[in-house]
C-alpha positions in Angstrom: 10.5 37.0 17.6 7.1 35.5 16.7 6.7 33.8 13.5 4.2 36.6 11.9 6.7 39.3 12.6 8.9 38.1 10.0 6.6 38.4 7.0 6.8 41.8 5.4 3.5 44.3 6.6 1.0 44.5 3.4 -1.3 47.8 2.9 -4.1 48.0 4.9 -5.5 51.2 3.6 -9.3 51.8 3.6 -9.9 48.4 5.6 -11.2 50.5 8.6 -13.8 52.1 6.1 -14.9 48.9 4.2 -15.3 47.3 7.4 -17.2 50.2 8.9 -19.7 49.8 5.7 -19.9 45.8 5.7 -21.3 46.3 9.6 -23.4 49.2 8.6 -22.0 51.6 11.4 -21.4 54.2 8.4 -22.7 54.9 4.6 -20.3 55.1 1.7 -20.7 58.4 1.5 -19.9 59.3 5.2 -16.5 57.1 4.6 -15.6 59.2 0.9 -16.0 62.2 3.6 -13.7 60.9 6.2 -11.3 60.1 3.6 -11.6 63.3 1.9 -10.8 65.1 5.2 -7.8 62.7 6.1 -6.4 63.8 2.9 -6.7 67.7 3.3 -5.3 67.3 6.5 -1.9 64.9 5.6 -1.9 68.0 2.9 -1.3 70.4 5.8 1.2 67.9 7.4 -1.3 66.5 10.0 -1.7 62.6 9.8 -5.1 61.8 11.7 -6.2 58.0 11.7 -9.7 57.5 9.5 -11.3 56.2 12.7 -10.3 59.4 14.6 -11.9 61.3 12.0 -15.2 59.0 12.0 -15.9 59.6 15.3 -15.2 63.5 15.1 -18.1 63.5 12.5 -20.3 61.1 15.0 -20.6 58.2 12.5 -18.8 55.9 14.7 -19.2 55.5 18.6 -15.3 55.3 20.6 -16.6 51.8 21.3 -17.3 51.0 17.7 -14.5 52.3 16.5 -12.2 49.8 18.9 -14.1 47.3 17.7 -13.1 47.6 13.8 -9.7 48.6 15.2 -9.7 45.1 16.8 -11.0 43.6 13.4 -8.8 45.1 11.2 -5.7 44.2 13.8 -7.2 40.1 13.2 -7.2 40.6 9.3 -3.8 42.2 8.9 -2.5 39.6 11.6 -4.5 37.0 9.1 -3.3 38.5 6.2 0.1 38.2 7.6 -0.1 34.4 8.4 -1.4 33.6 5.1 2.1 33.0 3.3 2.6 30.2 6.0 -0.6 28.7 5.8 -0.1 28.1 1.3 3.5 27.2 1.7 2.2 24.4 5.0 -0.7 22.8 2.0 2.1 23.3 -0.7 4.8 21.0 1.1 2.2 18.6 2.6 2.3 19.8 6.2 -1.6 20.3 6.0 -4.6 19.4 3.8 -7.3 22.1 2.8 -9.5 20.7 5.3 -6.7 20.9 8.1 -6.3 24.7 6.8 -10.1 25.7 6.9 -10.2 23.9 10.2 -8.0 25.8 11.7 -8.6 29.3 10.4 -12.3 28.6 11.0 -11.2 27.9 15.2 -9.1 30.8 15.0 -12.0 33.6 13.8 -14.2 31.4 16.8 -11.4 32.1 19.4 -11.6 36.3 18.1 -15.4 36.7 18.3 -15.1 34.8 21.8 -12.2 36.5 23.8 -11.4 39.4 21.0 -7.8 38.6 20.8 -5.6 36.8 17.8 -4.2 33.7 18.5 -1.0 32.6 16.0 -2.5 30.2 13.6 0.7 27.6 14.7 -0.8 27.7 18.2 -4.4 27.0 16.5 -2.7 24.1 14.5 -1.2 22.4 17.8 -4.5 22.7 19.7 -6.2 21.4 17.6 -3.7 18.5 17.6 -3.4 19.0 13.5 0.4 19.4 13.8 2.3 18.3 17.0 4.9 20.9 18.5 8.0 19.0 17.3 6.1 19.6 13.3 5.3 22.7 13.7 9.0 23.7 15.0 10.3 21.8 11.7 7.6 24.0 9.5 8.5 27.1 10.4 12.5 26.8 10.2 11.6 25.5 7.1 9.0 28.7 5.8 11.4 31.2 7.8 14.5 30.3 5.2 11.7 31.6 2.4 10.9 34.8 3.5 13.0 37.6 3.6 14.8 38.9 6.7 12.7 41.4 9.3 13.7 44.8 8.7 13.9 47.5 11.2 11.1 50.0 12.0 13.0 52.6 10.1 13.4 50.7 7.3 10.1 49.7 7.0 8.5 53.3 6.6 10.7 53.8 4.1 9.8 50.6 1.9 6.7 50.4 0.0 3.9 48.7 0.3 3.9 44.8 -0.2 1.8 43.9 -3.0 0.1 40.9 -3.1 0.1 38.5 -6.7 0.4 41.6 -9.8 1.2 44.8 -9.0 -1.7 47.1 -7.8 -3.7 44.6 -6.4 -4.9 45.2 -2.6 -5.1 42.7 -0.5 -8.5 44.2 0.3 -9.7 42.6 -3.1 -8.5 39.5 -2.4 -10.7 39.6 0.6 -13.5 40.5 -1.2 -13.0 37.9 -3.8 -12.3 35.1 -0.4 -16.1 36.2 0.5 -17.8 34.9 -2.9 -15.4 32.3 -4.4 -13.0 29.7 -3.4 -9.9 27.8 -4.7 -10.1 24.1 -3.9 -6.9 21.3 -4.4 -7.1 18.2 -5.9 -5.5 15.7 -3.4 -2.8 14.9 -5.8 -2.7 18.5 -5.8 -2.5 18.7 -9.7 -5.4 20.1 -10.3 -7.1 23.5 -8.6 -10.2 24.3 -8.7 -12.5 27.7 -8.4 -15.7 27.1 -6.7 -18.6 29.6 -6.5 -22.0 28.7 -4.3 -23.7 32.0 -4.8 -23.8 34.9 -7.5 -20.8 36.9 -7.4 -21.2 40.6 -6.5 -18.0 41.7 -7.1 -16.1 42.2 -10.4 -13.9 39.9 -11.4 -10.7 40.7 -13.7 -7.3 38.3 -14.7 -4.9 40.6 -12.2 -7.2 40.0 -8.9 -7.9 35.8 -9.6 -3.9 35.9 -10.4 -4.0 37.8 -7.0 -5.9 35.1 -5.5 -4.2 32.4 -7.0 -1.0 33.9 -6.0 -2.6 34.2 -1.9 -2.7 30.3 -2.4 0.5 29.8 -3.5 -0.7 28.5 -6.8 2.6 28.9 -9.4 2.5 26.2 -12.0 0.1 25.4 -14.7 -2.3 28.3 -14.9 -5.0 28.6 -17.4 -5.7 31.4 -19.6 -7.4 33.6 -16.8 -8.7 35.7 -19.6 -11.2 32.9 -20.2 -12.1 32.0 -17.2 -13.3 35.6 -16.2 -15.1 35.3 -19.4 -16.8 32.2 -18.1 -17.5 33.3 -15.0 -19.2 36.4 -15.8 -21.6 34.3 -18.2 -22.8 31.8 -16.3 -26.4 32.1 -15.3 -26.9 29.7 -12.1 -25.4 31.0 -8.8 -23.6 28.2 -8.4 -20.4 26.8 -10.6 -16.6 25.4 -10.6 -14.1 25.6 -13.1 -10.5 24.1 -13.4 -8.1 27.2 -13.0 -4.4 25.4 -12.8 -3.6 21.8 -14.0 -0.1 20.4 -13.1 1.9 17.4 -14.7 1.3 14.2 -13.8 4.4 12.4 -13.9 5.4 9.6 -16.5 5.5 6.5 -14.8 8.6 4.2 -15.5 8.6 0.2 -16.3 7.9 -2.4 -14.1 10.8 -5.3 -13.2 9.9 -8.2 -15.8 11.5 -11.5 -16.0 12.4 -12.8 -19.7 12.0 -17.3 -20.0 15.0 -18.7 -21.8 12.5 -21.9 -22.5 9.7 -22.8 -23.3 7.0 -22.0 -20.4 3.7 -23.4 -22.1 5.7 -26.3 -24.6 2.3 -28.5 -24.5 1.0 -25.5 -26.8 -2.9 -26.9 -25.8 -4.5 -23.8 -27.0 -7.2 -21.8 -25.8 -11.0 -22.4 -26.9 -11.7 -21.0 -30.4 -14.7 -20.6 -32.1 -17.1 -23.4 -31.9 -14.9 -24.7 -28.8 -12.2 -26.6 -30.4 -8.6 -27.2 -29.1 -6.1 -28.7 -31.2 -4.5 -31.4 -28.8 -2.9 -33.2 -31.0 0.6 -30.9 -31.8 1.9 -30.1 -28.3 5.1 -29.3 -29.4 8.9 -29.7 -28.6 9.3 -30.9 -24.1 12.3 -28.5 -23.3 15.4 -30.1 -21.6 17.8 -28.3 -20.2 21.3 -29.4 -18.9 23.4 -28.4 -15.5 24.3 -24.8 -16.4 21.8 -23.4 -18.8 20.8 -19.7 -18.3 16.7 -20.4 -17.8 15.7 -17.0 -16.9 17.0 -13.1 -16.1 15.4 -10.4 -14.8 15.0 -7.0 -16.7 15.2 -4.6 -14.0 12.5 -1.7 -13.2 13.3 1.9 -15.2 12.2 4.8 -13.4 9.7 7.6 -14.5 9.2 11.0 -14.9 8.5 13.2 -12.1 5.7 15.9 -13.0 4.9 18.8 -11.1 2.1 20.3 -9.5 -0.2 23.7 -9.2 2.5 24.8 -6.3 5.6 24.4 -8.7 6.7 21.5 -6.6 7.8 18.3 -8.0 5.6 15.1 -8.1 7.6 11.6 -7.8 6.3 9.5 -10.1 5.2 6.0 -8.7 8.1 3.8 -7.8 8.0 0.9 -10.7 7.1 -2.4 -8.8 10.2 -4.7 -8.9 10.0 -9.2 -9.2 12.1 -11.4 -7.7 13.7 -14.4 -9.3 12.4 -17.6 -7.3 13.8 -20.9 -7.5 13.1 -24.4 -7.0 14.3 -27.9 -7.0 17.4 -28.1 -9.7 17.5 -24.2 -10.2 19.7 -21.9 -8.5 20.2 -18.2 -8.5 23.0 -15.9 -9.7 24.7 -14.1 -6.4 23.4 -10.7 -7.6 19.9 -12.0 -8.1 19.2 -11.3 -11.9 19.6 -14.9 -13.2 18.8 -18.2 -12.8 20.9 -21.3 -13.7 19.7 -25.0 -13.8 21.7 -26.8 -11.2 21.0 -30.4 -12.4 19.6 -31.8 -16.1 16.3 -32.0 -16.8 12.9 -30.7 -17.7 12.8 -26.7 -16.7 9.6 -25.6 -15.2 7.6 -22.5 -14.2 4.5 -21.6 -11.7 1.7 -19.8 -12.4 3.5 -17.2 -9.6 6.5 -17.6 -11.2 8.5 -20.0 -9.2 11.4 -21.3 -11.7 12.6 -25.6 -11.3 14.3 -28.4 -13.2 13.1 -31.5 -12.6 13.9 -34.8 -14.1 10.8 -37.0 -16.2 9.1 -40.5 -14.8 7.3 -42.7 -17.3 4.6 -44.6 -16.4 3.3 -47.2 -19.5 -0.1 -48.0 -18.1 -2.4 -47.4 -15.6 -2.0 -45.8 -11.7 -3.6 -48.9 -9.9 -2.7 -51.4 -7.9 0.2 -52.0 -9.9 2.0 -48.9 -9.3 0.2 -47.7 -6.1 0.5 -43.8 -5.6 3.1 -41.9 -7.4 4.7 -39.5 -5.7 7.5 -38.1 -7.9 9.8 -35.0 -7.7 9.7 -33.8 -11.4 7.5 -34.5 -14.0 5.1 -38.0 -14.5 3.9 -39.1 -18.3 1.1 -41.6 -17.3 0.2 -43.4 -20.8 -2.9 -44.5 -19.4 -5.4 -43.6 -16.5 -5.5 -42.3 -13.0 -8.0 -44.5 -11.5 -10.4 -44.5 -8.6 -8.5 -44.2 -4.9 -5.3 -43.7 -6.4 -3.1 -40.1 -6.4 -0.4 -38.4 -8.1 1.6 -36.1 -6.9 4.3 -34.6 -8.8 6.0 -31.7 -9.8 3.7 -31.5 -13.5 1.7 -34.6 -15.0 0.3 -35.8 -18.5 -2.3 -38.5 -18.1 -4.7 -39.8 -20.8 -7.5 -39.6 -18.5 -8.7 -39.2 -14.5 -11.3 -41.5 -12.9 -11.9 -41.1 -9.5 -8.2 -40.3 -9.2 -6.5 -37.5 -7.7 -3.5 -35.6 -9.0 -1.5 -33.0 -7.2 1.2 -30.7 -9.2 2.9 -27.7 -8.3 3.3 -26.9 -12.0 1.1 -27.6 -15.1 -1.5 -30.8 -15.7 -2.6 -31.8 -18.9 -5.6 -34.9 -19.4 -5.4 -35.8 -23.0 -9.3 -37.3 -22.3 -11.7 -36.2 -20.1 -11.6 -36.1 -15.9 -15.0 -38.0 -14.6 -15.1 -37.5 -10.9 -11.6 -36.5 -10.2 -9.8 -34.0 -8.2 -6.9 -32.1 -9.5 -4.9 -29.4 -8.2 -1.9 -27.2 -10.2 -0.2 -24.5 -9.6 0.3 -24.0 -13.3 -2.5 -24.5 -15.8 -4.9 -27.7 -16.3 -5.8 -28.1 -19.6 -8.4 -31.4 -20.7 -10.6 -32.5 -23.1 -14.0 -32.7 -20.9 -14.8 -32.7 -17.2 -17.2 -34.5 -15.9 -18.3 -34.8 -11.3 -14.9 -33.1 -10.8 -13.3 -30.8 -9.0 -10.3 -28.7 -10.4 -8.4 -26.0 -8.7 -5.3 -24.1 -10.6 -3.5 -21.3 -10.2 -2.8 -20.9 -13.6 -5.8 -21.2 -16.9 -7.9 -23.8 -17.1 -8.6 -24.9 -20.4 -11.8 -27.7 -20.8 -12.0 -28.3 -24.9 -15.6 -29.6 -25.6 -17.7 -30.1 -21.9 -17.9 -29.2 -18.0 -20.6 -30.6 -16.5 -21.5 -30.9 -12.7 -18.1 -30.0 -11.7 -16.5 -27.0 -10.0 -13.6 -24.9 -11.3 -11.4 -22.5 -9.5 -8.8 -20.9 -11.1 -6.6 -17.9 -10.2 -6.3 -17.0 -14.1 -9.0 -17.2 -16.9 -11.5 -20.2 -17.9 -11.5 -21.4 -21.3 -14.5 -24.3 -21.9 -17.1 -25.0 -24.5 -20.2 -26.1 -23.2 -20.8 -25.3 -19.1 -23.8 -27.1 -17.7 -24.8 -27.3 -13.8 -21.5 -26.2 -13.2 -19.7 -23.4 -10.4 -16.8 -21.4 -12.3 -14.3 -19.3 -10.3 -12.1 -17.6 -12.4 -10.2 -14.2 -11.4 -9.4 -13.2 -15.5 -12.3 -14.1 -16.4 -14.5 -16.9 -18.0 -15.0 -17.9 -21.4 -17.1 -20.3 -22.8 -19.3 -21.7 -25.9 -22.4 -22.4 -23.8 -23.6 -21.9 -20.1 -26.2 -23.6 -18.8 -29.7 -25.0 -20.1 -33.0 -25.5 -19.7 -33.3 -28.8 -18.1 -30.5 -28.1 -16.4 -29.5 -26.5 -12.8 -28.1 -22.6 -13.4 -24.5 -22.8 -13.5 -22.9 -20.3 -11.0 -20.0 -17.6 -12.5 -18.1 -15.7 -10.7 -14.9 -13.4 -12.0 -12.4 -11.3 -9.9 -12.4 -13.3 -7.4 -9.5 -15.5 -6.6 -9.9 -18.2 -3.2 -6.8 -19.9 -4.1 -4.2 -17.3 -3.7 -6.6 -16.0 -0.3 -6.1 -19.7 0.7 -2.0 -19.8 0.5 -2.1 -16.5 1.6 -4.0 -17.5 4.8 -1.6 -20.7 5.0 1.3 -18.7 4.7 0.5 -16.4 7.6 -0.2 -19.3 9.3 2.9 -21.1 8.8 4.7 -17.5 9.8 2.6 -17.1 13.0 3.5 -20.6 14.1 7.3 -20.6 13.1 7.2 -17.2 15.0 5.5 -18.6 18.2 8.0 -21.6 18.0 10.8 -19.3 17.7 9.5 -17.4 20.9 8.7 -20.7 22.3 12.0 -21.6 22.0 13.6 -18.1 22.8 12.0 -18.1 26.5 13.2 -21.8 27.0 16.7 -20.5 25.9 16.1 -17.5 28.4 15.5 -20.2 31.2 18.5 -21.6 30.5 20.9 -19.1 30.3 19.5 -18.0 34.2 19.9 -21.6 35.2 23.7 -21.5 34.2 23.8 -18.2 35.8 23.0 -19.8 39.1 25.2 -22.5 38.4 28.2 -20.1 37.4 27.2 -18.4 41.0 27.7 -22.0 42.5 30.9 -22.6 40.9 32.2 -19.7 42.1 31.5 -20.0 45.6 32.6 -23.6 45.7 36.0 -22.4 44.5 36.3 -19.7 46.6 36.0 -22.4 49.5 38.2 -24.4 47.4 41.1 -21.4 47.5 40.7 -20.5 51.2 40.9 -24.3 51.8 44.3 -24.6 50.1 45.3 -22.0 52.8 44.4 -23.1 55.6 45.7 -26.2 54.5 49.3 -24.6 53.6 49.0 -23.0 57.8 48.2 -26.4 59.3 51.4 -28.0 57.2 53.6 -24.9 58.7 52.5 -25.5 61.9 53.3 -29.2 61.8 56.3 -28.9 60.5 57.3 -26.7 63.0 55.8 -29.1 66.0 53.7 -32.6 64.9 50.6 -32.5 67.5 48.3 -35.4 66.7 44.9 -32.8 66.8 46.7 -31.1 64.0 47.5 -34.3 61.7 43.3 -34.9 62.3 42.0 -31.5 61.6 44.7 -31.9 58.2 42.7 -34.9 57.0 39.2 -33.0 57.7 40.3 -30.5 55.6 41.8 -32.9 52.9 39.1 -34.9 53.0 36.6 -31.3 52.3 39.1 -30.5 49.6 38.4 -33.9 47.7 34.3 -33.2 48.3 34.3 -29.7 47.2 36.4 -30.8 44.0 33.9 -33.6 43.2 31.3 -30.9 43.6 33.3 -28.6 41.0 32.9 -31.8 38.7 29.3 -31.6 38.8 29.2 -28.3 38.4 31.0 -28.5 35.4 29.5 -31.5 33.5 25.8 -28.9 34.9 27.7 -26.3 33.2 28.7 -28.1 30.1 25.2 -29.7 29.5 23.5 -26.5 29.8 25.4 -25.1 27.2 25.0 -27.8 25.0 21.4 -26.9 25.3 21.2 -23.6 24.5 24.3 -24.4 21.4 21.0 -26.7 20.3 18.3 -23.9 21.1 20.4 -21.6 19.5 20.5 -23.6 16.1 16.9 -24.6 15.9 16.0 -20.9 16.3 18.2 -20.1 13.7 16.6 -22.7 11.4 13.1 -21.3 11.7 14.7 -18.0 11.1 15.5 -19.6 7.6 12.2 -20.9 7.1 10.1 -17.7 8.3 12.5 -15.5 6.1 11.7 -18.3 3.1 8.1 -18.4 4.0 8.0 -14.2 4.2 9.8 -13.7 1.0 7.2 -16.1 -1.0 4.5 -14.3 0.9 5.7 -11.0 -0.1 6.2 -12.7 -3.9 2.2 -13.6 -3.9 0.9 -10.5 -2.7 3.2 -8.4 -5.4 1.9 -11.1 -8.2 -1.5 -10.7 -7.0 -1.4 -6.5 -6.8 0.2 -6.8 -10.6 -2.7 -8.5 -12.2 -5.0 -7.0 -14.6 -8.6 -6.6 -12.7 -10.7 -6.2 -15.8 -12.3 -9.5 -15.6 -15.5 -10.8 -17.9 -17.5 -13.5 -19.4 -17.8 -13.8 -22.6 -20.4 -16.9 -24.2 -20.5 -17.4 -28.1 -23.4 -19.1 -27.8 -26.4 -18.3 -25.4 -26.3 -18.2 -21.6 -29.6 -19.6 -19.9 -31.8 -18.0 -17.8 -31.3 -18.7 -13.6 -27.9 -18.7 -14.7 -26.2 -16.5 -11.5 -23.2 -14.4 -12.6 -21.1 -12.4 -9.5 -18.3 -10.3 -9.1 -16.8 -9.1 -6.1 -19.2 -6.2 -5.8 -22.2 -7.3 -7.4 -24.3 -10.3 -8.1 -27.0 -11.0 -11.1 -29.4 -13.6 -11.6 -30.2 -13.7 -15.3 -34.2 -13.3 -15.9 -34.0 -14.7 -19.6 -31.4 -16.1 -21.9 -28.7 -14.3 -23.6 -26.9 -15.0 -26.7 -23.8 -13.9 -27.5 -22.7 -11.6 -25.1 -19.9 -10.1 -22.9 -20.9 -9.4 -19.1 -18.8 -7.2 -17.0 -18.8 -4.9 -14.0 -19.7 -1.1 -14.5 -20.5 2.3 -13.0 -24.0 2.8 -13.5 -26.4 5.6 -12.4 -29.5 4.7 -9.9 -32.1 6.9 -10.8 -34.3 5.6 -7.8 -31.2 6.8 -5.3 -29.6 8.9 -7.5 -26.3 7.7 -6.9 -24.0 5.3 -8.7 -23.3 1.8 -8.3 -21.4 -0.5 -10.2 -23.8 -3.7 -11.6 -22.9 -6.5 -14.1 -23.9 -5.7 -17.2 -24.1 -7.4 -20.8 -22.9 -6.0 -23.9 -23.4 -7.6 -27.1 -20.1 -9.4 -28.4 -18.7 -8.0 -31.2 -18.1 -10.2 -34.2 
């Protein structure tokens, strides 16, 4: 039984009529006659079809008249399918586009051939839903409904109504010509929508019929004021919000609570007039083997909400961390702490990568004297890094960086300045003054009185005082006393923007492409080698074969000896002996073949599995990075206490702004703002004063 025949038949009276007047073939009054007649005649027991009647009176042609027949069949068969349609937006199946498409194919496959096609055969033609979908959405919509009833039993049952009682679906129609009901995506919101003056009347029980044809249950407005609002409006054109859902609540995000100290150097960030208290740095945490260094608080679910159908809304699934860990630090089997495996200093990455490492003291100078310093765990230069030399260690404290280089996966701090140096962190640099350098961190950089000629990139925020000639990357934000001059070159600022994390990103899916080519690399050579012992296995099996048919033929000739010597005998026994001894040095061979073949693919076999460790390493601090990065706050600025010269070039990652004249005291960030030349709106950089 098709799909329409199981929704319940809704009153079609005077549709013939309407439709008879919408065409023109007949006046109101002519149809008020029909009626009329059609009345007096059910009176006297006679039931005569309102078309019947029209043509009896020559208002309608026979020809005519089949045609509204055929017209009113499509909108009763339309007016059937409706309640699949709503429930198919309502659980997702289709969007409100997917819906007018196909209703929109199925009135241009009537007016062409002048038959209805099912709206699921429209949906599958169109390739909106595939067959195996469709199948799925109408077991589910046919458990809704109530069961078909029988022919009998249908004359005897009233009328359907649609939405309040005493509503025809005729009105709805009418209303479906002038207005219509459009659904937010998140479907929490529904909208009516009118692009022409209304002519009809509009009342609270036909839009609750409408809304009702839509399957619109939850969050209703007070109709009564809408009608109101609709009925006042002066332009022929309008929208108004009609149903709201509730959005749900969402939960808490996974967070990770520091049993030490992450930030004990306690540098501060630039306060006004740009000084940084360097002198009190505080306590340097040491842990020993077995302290508790960090747990995780795990994620707490939201709400869920609801929307205009009545149907539940998830809320968004709270994002969850995981606990990394480094050289000394180990975590708990369940995943939820960390533990420091050996004694030592405990540190923390800007992306939250948790170690213990142990301290190196250096009295004087990197120079010739100490050569490079590579250290695992943290070096205390007392003096300077000086030119050629390099440092690279798990965190450093220098007094100062000349035309040295220092490396650290955690935090670097110069208690002087950096002159033509290049340092690299993955947790915060913080220095007194840089000068010709170039400084990359993933955590804040933090310059206390100058930056000049030097470039900064930072995944977090820029702290400096006064910024001159200088390029400044910061994704947080920058914020300085100064930026730029007169006699000096503009200094370039960008915010939101973050090229290291893109850099390790792109390294990282390097280092997985290539361990995943070696692994396939290695996989086809272990292929190759399990055919070659194949072939060999074949070999051996043939070669013992001979060997066994050997032995019998050997056991025959000693029978037949035995039972009479003959000389050509005893030869043709030491043929066969002598085959025997060749085909067992042959199963030898075969064997050691054998042997070494499999030690091969034993070896394959555990290099593969080794890069499986490192590509499952390398994918879960990939995975790690991209999470951090999604989690960051993208509300990036720069803010300048002082002034901000002109030529000065400040970008985002949508927009870019050369500034015409000098600023003072201001906060510049990205904004919607409207183009009255296009009339559109873009977003643009734009200063603010800074509050005091």
């Amino acid at each position: 039984m098709p799909l329409y025949e199981k929704i319940g038949d809704r009153d079609q009276a005077l549709l013939l009529g309407k439709l008879a007047i919408k065409y023109g073939l007949a006046s109101p009054e002519q149809v008020r006659e029909a009626l009329g007649r059609q009345k007096r005649l059910a009176a006297e027991g006679t039931r005569r079809p309102l078309g019947d009647i029209l043509m009896e009176m020559g208002v309608l042609t026979p020809s005519q008249c089949q045609a509204l027949i055929q017209i009113q069949q499509f909108l009763a068969f339309r007016q059937k399918e409706r309640p699949f349609l709503d429930y198919a937006v309502s659980k997702g199946y289709l969007l409100p586009k997917d819906e007018k498409l196909a209703l929109k194919k199925q009135m241009e496959r009537f007016r062409k051939e002048r038959r209805v096609l099912p709206i699921g055969q429209i949906l599958v033609q169109e390739e909106i839903l595939d067959p195996s979908a469709l199948a799925q959405l109408e077991q589910e919509f046919l458990g809704t409904v109530s069961p078909a009833v029988s022919p009998e039993e249908e004359k005897e049952a009233p009328p359907e109504q649609e939405g309040p009682a005493g509503v025809s679906p005729s009105v709805i129609e009418e209303l479906e010509e002038f207005f219509e009901v459009r659904i937010t995506q998140d479907k929490l919101e529904a909208v009516l929508v009118w692009s022409k003056r209304p002519e009809v009347s509009l009342d609270q029980s036909g839009l609750e019929a409408l809304l009702h044809s839509r399957g619109i249950r939850a969050g209703i407005v007070d109709l009564s004021a809408v009608v109101e609002t609709v009925q006042g409006q002066r332009t022929p054109k309008g929208s108004i919000t009609i149903a709201r859902g509730r959005p749900p609540k969402p939960g808490r995000n996974a967070s990770i609570r520091y049993f030490f100290e992450t930030d004990p150097l306690q540098v501060g960030r630039i306060k006004e007039g740009g000084a940084i208290d360097f002198r009190d740095r505080g306590r340097i945490p040491q842990v020993e083997e077995g302290t508790l260094l960090a747990e995780k608080i795990p994620p707490q679910p939201g709400t869920p909400g609801q929307d205009v159908f009545g149907n539940p809304v998830p809320p968004p699934k709270p994002m969850d961390v995981i606990l990394r860990c480094g050289g000394g630090a180990v975590r708990s089997e369940d995943g939820t702490q960390v533990f420091a495996k050996t004694s030592g200093r405990p540190l923390v990455t800007a992306d939250g990568k948790i170690s213990v490492y142990p301290d190196l003291e250096i009295p004087g100078d990197v120079d010739l004297s100490t050569g490079h310093v590579v250290f695992d765990g943290h070096v205390h230069i007392s003096g300077t890094v000086t030119t050629g030399f390099r440092v690279q260690a798990a965190s450093v404290s220098a007094n100062e960086v000349h035309h040295g280089e220092i490396e650290a996966t955690g935090h670097v701090v110069i208690v002087g300045g950096i002159i033509g140096g290049r340092v690299t962190a993955g947790g915060p640099i913080k220095a007194r003054h840089a000068m010709g350098s170039r400084i990359r961190a993933a955590g804040d950089v933090v310059v206390e009185s100058s930056v000049v000629d030097s470039v900064i990139e930072t995944s977090g925020a820029c702290y400096a005082g006064d910024v001159l000639s200088s390029d400044i990357t910061a994704f947080e934000g920058i914020e300085a006393l100064n930026a730029g001059s007169e006699k000096s070159r503009g200094c370039r600022l960008t915010i939101g923007h973050d090229p290291l994390s893109e850099e390790k990103l792109k390294h990282l899916r390097g280092l997985l492409e290539g361990l995943k080519k070696r692994s396939e690399r290695l996989q086809r050579a272990e292929s190759r080698l399990r055919q070659t012992l194949g072939k060999v296995e074949l070999q051996m099996g043939a070669v013992v074969q001979r060997q066994d048919k050997m032995n019998g033929e050997l056991r025959q000739l000693e029978a037949m000896l035995q039972a009479n010597p003959d000389p050509a005998l005893e030869e043709e026994k030491r043929g066969l002996q002598e085959q025997m001894v060749e085909a067992e040095a042959v199963v030898e061979q075969l064997f050691g073949t054998m042997e070494g073949v499999k030690e091969k693919i034993k070896e394959l076999r555990q290099k593969r599995n080794e890069l499986h460790r490192q590509h499952e390493g390398y994918r879960e601090e990939y995975q790690h990075l991209v999470e951090w990065m999604k989690a960051r706050p993208r509300t990036a600025s720069i803010k300048v206490r002082g002034q901000i010269a002109a030529g000065s070039i400040v970008q985002s990652p949508t927009c870019q702004w050369k500034l015409p004249e000098t600023l003072g005291r201001c906060l510049i960030r990205e904004k919607p703002v409207k183009d009255a030349a296009r009339g559109v709106t873009v977003r643009k950089l734009v200063p603010l004063p800074l509050e005091e």
